[in-house]
N, C-alpha and C positions, 0 to 999 in steps of 0.2 A: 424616560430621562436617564440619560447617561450619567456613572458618578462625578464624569469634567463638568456636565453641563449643569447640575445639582450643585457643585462648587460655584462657580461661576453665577450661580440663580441668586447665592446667598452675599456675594457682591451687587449694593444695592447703585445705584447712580447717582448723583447727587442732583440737589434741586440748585438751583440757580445761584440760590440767595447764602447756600451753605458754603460758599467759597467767597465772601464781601469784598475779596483785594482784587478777584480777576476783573479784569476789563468787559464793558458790558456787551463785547459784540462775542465774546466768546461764552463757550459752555464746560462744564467738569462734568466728568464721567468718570468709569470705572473702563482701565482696559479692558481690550478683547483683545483673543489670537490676532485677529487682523488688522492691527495695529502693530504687530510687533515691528515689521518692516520700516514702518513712518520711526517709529520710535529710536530703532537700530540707525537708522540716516540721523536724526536731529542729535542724537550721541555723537558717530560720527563727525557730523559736523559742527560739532562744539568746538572744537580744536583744543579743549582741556580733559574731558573723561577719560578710560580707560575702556576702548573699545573690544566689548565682548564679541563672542560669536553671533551673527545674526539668527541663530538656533536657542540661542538663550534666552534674546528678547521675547521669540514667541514661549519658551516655556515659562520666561515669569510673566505675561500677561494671561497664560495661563492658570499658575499654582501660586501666584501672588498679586491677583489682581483687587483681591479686595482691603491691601495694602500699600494700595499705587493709585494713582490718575492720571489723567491726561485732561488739557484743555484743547478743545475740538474746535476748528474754524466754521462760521459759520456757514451754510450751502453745504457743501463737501463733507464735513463732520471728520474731514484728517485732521491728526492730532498739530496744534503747535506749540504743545512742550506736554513734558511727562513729570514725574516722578516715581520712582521705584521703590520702597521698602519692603522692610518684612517684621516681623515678634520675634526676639531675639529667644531662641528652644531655652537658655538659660535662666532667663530676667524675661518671663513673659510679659512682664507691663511695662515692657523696652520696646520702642520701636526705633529698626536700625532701618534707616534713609540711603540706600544706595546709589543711585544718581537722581540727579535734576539735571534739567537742559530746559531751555526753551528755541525755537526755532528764530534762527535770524532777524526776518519779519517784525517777530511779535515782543524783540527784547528793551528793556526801557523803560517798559509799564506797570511793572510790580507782580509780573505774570508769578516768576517763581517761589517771590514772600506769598502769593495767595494763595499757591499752592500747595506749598507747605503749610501754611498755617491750616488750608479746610481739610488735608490730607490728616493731618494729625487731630483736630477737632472730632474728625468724623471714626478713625480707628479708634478712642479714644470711650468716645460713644458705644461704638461698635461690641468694645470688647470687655468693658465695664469699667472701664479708667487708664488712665496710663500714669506712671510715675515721672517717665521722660523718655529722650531721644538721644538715641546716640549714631550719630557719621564720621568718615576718617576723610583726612581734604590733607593734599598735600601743601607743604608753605607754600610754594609760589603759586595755589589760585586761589587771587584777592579776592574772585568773586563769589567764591562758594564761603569763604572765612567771613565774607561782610554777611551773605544772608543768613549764617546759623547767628552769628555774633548778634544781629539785630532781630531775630527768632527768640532769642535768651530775652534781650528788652524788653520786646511786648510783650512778655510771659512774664515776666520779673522773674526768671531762671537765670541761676547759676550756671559759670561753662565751663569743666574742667578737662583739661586738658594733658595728652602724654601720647608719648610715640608707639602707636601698637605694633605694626611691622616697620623695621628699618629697611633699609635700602638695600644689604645685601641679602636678604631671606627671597629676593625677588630674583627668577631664573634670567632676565633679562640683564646689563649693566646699565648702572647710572639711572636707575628707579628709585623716583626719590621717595623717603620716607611718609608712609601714610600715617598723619596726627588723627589721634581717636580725640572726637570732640564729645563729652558727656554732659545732658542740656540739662538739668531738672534739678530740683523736686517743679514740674510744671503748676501755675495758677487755672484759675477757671479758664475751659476752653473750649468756653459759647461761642456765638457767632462774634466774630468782631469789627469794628470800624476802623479804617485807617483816616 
């Protein structure tokens, strides 16, 4: 066993039941390499993320897959949505949430709250607790600010909030400011019911 594939062994997949919000015809899992591509398009076609190299996605399903998931359509097992995070090297009982997406098809049905919530439940687990979460979401996407803002509720976490990068530290023009959203001290984060 290779030391990728040693890493990768110890990203375990999840069971059914350990993500309660997804929708019953889908599954969560842990990525793999090959996924990165499905992954890379449903970013893409978000029309709100911040479209990385399609080289990136394969390296963090990779080196960060056992702080990620995807929800896998049934038959086929391509992903229809992800999320990314990672333990932040400072604040290791932080976990920073990189993107969420879920795929066209599949939005509407609380794909992303379940994903989050089992994505965190399960690192959580995983790594002997977590204190909280932290992600950056610029003002104008309503929809990433509704699902951490409603992440805070059923946790009964705090969300504090401040501008980590402004807009001119970004080599591009007219990049808007990414708000660092700070979720925690987190509640119990058993399985939950919606």
């Amino acid at each position: 066993m290779t030391a990728a594939q040693a890493d990768l062994a110890r990203a375990h997949p999840a069971s059914p039941r350990e993500f309660p919000g997804i929708p019953e015809d889908l599954t969560l899992d842990v990525p793999r390499v090959d996924d990165g591509a499905a992954i890379w398009r449903i970013a893409r076609d978000s029309g709100t993320l911040d479209l990385n190299s399609s080289y990136s996605y394969l390296l963090w399903c990779r080196d960060f897959a056992a702080t990620s998931a995807v929800a896998r359509r049934p038959g086929d097992g391509e992903p229809a949505g992800f999320i990314t995070g990672y333990i932040r090297p400072a604040r290791p009982r932080t976990l920073v949430v990189w993107q969420v997406a879920v795929d066209r098809p599949h939005r509407g049905r609380g794909l992303a709250a379940g994903l989050l919530d089992g994505l965190v439940a399960r690192v959580a687990r995983e790594t002997g607790g977590l204190d909280g979460i932290e992600t950056t979401i610029t003002p104008g996407n309503t929809a990433s600010n509704r699902l951490f803002a409603s992440f805070a509720e059923r946790h009964g976490a705090t969300v504090e909030r401040e501008v980590l990068f402004h807009g001119g530290l970004f080599p591009e023009e007219g990049h808007d400011p990414e708000v660092l959203h700070r979720i925690g001290p987190l509640g119990p984060l058993g399985p939950l019911t919606h």
